[in-house]
C-alpha positions, 0 to 999 in steps of 0.5 A: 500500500502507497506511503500516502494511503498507509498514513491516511489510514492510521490518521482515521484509526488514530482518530476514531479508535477510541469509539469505534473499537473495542476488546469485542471487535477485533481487526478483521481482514481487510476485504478485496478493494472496489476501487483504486481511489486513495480515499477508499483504500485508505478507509477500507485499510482503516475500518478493517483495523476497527474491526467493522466486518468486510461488507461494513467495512466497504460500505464505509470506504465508499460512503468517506470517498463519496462525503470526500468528494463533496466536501472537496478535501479528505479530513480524517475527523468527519466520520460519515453520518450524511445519509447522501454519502450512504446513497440513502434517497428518499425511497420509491412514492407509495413503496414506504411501509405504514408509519409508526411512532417515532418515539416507540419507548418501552419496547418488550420481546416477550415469549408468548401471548400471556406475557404481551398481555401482563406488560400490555396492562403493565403500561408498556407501550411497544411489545413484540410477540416473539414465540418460537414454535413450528406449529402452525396452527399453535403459531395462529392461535399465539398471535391470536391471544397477543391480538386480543391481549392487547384490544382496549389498550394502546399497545403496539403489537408487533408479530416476529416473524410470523406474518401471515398470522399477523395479517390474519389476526390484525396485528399491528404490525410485523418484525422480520429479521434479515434473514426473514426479509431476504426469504420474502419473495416479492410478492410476499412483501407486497402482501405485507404492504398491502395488508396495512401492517407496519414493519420493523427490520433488524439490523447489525451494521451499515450494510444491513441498514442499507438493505433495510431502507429499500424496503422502506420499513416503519422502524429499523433496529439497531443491534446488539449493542451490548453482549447478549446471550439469546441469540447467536449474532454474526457480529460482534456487539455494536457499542455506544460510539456505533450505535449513535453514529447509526442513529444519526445516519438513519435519523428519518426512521423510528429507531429501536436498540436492541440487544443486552441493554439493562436499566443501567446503560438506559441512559446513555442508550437513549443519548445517541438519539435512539426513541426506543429501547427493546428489552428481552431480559431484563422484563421476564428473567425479573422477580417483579416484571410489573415492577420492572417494567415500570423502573424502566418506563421512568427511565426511558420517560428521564430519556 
């Protein structure tokens, strides 16, 4: 790598290493180039060094060649937040799906229906019925039971997964994963959109975000932010420093983070411009869930 490339990369890791790496994430190899430009390689050279996986890595390369581009001058400082630099148009008319609140708060994952129901009564403004089974008619019956826990109330529903028995059952809305969303046909999510429900995507980094803005959903999730151990990721958990650097990129959304966080980190969770944070454990693993549940609505309200 040219003597001019190898110092414009150290000057990146010098100046963000702090923030963006972690004992958790480690440096990763450096993935194939996609451009000769000395901007691109010098960051594809220095997010690898952070420990950003391959494909976030060149998606941050191209996003600081095209924020260098606009701005005339590389400057090793400005981390890229501007969603132009990312690509980030304004999406298809029509295609956006169904608007929610931009402010979510208190979001719940909960198990089953019965749980939907005691945080339903608890005051929790968002929950998500998250029930694992590959019964079909069990599947119909659980979103059923979260759909009518939930009548009367305020609640925002949302339905992991399951989206079909979402439509069925008029839930307000459904969370895909992006494995789920790269298994939708076309037509299936034209069927979701059509139906009036919301969308929420998870994500784990930069290019994961991108391919949920083209689907225009009604919320992204951002995570894990902090180790979990519920679910196997693909990434290392994401921090504070990412997680409000992806906050300010995908602003025009509802944002949701996700992943580990406990009441102690609530806090500085909700300072990197997030409106909602989802909670897994720290609600049903408590002694007191109704308790819980309303230690940590007073936070999210101090937020």
């Amino acid at each position: 790598m040219p003597d001019n490339i190898q110092a414009m990369a150290q000057a990146l890791v010098d100046t963000h290493e702090a923030a963006f790496r972690s004992p958790d994430l480690p440096a990763q190899p450096r993935p194939a180039a996609l451009s000769q430009e000395p901007v691109y390689l010098a960051a594809l050279e220095a997010c690898s060094r952070l420990g950003f996986i391959a494909i976030d890595a060149q998606t941050l390369a191209q996003a600081w060649l095209a924020q260098s581009q606009r701005l005339g001058s590389f400057d090793a400082r400005l981390w890229p937040c501007d969603a132009r630099d990312f690509g980030l148009g304004t999406g298809e008319a029509g295609k956006a799906f169904p608007s929610c609140p931009q402010q979510l708060g208190l979001y719940a994952v909960l198990p089953d229906a019965t749980w939907v129901g005691r945080m339903a009564q608890a005051g929790v403004p968002t929950v998500q019925l998250r029930y694992k089974s590959e019964d079909s008619a069990a599947i119909a019956r659980e979103v059923r039971a979260a759909v009518a826990a939930v009548q009367g109330t305020e609640v925002h529903l949302f339905i992991n997964d399951h989206w079909r028995a979402a439509i069925e059952a008029g839930a307000y809305g459904v969370h895909l994963g992006q494995e789920d969303l790269d298994a939708l046909a076309a037509s299936d999510l034209q069927a979701i959109h059509a139906s009036g429900l919301r969308l929420g995507v998870s994500t784990h980094g930069y290019a994961e975000m991108l391919r949920a803005h083209r689907v225009q959903p009604s919320y992204i999730a951002l995570g894990a932010v902090f180790p979990t151990t519920l679910k196997k990721m693909a990434t290392a958990p994401q921090g504070i420093a990412r997680l409000a650097a992806y906050a300010k990129l995908m602003q025009r959304y509802p944002l949701v983070a996700i992943g580990g966080i406990s009441a102690t980190q609530f806090a500085q969770v909700l300072a990197t411009g997030v409106g909602s944070v989802a909670v897994v454990r720290a609600l049903v693993n408590a002694a007191d869930p109704e308790a819980a549940a309303q230690e940590l609505l007073a936070l999210i309200g101090q937020g």
